[in-house]
VEXDREN-2710 file (C-alpha; in Angstrom, 1 decimal):
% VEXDREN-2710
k/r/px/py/pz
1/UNK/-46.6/20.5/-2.2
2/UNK/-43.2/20.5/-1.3
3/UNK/-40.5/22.2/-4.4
4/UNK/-37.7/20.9/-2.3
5/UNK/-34.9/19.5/-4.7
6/UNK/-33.0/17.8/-2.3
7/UNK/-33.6/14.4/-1.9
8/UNK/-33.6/13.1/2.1
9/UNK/-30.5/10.6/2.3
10/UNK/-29.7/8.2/5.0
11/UNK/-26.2/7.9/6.2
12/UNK/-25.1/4.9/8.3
13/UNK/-21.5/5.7/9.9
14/UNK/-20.8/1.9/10.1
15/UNK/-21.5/1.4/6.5
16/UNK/-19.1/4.2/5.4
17/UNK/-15.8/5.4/6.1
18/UNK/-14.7/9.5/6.0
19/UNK/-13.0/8.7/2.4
20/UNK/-16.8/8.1/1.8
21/UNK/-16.4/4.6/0.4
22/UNK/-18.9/2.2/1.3
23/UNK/-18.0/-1.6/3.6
24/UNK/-18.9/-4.6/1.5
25/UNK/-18.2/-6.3/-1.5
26/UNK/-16.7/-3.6/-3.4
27/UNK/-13.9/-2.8/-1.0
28/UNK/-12.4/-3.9/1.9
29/UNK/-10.2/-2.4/4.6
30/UNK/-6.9/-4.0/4.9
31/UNK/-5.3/-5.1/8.2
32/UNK/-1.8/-6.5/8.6
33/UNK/-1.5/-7.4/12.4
34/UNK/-4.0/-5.2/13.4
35/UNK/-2.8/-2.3/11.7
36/UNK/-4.1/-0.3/9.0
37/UNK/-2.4/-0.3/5.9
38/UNK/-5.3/0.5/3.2
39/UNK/-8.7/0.0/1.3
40/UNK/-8.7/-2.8/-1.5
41/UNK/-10.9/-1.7/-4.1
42/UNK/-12.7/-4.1/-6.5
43/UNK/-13.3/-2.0/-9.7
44/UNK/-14.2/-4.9/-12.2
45/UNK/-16.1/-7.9/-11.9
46/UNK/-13.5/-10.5/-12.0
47/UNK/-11.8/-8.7/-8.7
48/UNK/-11.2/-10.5/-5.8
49/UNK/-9.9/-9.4/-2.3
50/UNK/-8.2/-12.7/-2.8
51/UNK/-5.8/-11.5/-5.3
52/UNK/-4.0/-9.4/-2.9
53/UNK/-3.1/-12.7/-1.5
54/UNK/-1.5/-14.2/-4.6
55/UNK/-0.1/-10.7/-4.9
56/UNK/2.0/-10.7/-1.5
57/UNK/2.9/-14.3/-2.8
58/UNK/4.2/-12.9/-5.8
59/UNK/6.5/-10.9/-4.1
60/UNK/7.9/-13.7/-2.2
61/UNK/6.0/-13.3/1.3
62/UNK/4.5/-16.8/2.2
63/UNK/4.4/-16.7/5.7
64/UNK/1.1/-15.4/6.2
65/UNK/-2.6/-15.7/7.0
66/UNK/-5.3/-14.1/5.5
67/UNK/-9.5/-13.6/6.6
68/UNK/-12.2/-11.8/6.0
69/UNK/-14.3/-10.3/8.8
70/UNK/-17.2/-8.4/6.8
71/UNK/-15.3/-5.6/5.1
72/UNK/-12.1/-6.1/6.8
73/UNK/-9.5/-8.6/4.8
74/UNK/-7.4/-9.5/8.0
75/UNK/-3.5/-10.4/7.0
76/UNK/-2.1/-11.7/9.9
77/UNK/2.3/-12.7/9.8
78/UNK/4.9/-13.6/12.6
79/UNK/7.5/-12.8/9.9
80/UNK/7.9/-10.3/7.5
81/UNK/6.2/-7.9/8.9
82/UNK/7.7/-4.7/8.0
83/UNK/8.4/-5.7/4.3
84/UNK/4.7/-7.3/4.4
85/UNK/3.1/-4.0/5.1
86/UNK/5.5/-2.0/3.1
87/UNK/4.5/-4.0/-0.4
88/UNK/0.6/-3.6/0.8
89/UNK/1.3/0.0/1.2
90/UNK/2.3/0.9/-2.2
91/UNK/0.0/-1.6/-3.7
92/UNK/-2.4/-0.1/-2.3
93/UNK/-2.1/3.5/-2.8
94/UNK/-1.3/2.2/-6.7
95/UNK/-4.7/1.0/-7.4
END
């Protein structure tokens, strides 16, 4: 009989990043133009990666375009950029 308190794990690289966070519905990697700018957790039920969009529009960016690829929420904008990934910065690093 094995005493062995350690429990075998399985880590999948693709499925987590180095902060440790797991890809999927309860966060999301944020992209504005290819770049990183941060991960969008979703703490409660009602969150949606969505609501970073009416966020940006709340801060008067329109001109933009928002997907999801998996756990990637892709923002791309032909304008704005700079003050786009600014406001996603410290929105981010807020939450």
């Amino acid at each position: 009989m094995d005493n062995n308190p350690f429990y075998p794990f399985h880590y999948d690289h693709d499925e987590q990043d180095e902060s440790g966070w797991e890809k999927g519905p309860e966060r999301y990697d944020v992209y504005v133009n290819n770049d990183f700018v941060g991960i969008k957790p979703l703490f409660a039920q009602n969150d949606r990666i969505q609501d970073l969009s009416d966020f940006i529009n709340e801060q008067g960016i329109s001109a933009f375009q928002a997907s999801i690829d998996e756990g990637n929420y892709l923002i791309h904008t032909d304008e704005q950029f700079d003050q786009l990934k600014e406001v996603l910065t410290i929105y981010l690093q807020s939450r």
